[in-house]
C-alpha beads as a LAMMPS data file, in Angstrom:
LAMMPS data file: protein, C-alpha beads

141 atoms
140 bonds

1 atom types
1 bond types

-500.0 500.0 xlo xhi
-500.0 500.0 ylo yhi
-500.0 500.0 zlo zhi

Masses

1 110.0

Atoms # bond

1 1 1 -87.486 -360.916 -244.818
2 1 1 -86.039 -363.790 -243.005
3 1 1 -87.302 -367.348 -243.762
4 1 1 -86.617 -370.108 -240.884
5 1 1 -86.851 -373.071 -243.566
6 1 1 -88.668 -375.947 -243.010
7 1 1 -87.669 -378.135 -239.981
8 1 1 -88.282 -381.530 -239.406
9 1 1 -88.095 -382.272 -235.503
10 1 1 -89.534 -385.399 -235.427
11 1 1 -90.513 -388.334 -238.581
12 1 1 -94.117 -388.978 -239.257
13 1 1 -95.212 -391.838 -239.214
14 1 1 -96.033 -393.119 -242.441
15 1 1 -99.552 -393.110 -244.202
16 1 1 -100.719 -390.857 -241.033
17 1 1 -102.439 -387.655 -241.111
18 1 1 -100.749 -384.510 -240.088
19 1 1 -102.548 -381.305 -237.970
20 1 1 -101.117 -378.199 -239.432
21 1 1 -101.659 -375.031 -237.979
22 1 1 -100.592 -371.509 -239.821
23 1 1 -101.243 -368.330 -238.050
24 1 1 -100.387 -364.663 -239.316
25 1 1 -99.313 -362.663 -236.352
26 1 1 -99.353 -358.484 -236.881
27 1 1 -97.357 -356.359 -234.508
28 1 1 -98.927 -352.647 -233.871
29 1 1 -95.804 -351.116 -233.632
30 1 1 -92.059 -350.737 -234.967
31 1 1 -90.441 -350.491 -231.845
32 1 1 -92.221 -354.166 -230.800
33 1 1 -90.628 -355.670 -233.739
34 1 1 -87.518 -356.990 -232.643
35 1 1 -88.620 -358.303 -229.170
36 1 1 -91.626 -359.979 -230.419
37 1 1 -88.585 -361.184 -233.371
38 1 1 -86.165 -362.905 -230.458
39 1 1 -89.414 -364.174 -228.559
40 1 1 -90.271 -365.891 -231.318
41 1 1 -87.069 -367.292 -232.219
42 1 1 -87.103 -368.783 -228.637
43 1 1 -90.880 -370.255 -229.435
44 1 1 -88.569 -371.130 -232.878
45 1 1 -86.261 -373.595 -230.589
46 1 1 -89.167 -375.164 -228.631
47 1 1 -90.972 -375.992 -231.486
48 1 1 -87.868 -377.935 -232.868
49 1 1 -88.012 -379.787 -229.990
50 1 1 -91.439 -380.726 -229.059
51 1 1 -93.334 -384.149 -229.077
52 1 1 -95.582 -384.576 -232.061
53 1 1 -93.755 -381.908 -234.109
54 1 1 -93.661 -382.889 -237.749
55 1 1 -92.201 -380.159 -239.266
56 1 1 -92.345 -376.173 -238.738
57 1 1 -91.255 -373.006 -240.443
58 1 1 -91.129 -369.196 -239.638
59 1 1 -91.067 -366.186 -242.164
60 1 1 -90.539 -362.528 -240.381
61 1 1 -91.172 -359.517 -242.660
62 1 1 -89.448 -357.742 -240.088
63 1 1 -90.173 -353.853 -241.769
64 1 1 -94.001 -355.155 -242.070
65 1 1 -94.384 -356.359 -238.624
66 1 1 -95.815 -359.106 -239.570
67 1 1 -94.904 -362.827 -238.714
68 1 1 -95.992 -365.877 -239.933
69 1 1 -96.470 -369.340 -238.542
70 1 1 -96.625 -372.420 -239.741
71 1 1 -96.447 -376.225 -238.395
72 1 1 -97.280 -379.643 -238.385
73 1 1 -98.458 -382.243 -235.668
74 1 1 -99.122 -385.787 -235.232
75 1 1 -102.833 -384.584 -233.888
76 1 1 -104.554 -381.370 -232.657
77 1 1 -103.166 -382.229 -228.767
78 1 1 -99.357 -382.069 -229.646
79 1 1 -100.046 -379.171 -230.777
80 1 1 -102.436 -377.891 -227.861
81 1 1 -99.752 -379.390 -225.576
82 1 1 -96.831 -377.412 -227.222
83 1 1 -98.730 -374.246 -226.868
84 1 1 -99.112 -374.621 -223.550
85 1 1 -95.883 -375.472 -222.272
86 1 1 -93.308 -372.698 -221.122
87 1 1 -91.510 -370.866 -222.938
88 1 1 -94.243 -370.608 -225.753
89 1 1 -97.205 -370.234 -223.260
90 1 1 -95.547 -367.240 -221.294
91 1 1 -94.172 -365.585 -225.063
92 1 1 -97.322 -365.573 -225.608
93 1 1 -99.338 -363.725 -223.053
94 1 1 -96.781 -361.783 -222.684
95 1 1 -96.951 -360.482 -226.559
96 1 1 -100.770 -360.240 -226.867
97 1 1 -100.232 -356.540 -225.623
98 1 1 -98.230 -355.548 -228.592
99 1 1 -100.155 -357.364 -231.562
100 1 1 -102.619 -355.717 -233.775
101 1 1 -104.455 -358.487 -235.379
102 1 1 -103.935 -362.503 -235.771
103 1 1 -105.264 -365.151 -237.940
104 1 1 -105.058 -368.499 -237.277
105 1 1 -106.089 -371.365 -239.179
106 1 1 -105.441 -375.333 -238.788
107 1 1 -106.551 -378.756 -241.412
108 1 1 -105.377 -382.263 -242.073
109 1 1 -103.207 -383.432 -245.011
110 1 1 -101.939 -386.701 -245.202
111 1 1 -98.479 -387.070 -243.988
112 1 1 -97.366 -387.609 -247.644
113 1 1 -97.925 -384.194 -248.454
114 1 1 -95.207 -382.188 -245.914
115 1 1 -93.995 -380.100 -246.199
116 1 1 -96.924 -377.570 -246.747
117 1 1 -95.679 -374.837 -248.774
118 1 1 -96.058 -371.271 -247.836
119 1 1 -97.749 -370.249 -250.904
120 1 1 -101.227 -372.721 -249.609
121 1 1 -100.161 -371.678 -245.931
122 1 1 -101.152 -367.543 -246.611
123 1 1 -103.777 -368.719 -248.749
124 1 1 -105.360 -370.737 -245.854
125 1 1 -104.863 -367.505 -243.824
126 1 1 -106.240 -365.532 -246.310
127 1 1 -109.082 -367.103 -246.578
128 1 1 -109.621 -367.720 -242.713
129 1 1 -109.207 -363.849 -242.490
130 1 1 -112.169 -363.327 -244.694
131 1 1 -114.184 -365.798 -242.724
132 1 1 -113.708 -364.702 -239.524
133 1 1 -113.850 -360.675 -240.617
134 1 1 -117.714 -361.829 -242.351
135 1 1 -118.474 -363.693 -238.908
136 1 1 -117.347 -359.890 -236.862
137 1 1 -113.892 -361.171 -236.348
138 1 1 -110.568 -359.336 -237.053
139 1 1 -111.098 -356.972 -240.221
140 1 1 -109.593 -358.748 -243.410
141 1 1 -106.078 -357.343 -244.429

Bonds

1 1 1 2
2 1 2 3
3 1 3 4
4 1 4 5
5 1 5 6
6 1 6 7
7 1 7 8
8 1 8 9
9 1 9 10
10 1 10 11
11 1 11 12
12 1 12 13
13 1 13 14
14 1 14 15
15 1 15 16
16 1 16 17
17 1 17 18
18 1 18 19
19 1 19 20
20 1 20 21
21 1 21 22
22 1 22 23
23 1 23 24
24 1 24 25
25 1 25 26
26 1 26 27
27 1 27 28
28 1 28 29
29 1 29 30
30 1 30 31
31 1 31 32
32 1 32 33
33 1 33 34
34 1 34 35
35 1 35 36
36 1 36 37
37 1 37 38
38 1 38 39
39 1 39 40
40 1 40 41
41 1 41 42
42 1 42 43
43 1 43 44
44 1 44 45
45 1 45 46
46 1 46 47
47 1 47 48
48 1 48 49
49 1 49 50
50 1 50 51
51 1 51 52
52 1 52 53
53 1 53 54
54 1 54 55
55 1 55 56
56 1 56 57
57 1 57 58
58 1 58 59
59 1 59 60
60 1 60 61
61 1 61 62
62 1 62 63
63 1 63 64
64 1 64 65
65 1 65 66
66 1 66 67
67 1 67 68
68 1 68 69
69 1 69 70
70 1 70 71
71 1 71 72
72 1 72 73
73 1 73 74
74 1 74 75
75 1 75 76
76 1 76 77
77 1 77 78
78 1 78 79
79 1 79 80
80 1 80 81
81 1 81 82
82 1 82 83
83 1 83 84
84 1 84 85
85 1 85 86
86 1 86 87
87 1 87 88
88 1 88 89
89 1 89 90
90 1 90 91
91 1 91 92
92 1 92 93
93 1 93 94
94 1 94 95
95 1 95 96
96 1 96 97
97 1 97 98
98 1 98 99
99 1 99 100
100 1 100 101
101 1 101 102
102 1 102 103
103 1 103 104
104 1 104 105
105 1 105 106
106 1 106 107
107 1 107 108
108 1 108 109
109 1 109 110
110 1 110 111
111 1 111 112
112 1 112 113
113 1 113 114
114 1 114 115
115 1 115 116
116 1 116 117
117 1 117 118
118 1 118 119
119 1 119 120
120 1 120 121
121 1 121 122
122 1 122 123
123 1 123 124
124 1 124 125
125 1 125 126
126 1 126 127
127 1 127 128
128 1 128 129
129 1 129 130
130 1 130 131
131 1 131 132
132 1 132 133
133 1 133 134
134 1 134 135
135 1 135 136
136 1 136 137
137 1 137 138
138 1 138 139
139 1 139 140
140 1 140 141
């Protein structure tokens, strides 16, 4: 189960508030496991170097097929801006056809409080999971 510890690309500023995104990415098969793996090891290296990053980490439970997101921004359009810059924005549509289910789910802390741990990170996702299964979303894991 490799962890990709917490990286700090960029200093907040301080007293600020941080966007933080976390997102729990399932992959339907075995055999898609070790593209979508070096894909996002590449979205990995962007992320390290993108404006507004604050801080970003990556845990693959490789035999699961599941991956796990999680970041933090200087504001929601860093974010929207990283996502939508190449190499992530192309990894991305081109991985939608092998994923089985995502959650994603994004709040504020205060700057202060980075980095996030992972424990409240798959809690958040947990919880968004729910939500969005009881609103006819993705079915909760």
């Amino acid at each position: 189960m490799p962890t990709l510890p917490w990286a700090t690309p960029n200093p907040a500023r301080p007293d600020t508030t941080a966007f933080v995104m976390a997102s729990r990415l399932d992959v339907r098969s075995a055999k898609d496991v070790p593209r979508f793996f070096l894909k996002s090891l590449s979205a990995w290296g962007q992320v390290r170097k993108a404006p507004g990053a604050l801080g970003a980490s990556l845990e693959a439970q490789l035999l699961k097929g599941v991956f796990f997101t999680l970041s933090a921004w200087e504001d929601k359009e860093a974010l929207y801006t990283y996502a939508r810059t190449e190499p992530h924005k192309s990894i991305m549509t081109g991985l939608r056809s092998v994923m089985s289910e995502s959650t994603f789910t994004f709040w504020e802390v205060p700057v202060a409080e980075l980095p996030i741990s992972w424990k409240d990170a798959k809690r958040r996702i947990e919880d968004q999971a729910r939500t969005d299964a009881a609103s006819g979303g993705s079915a909760p894991r």
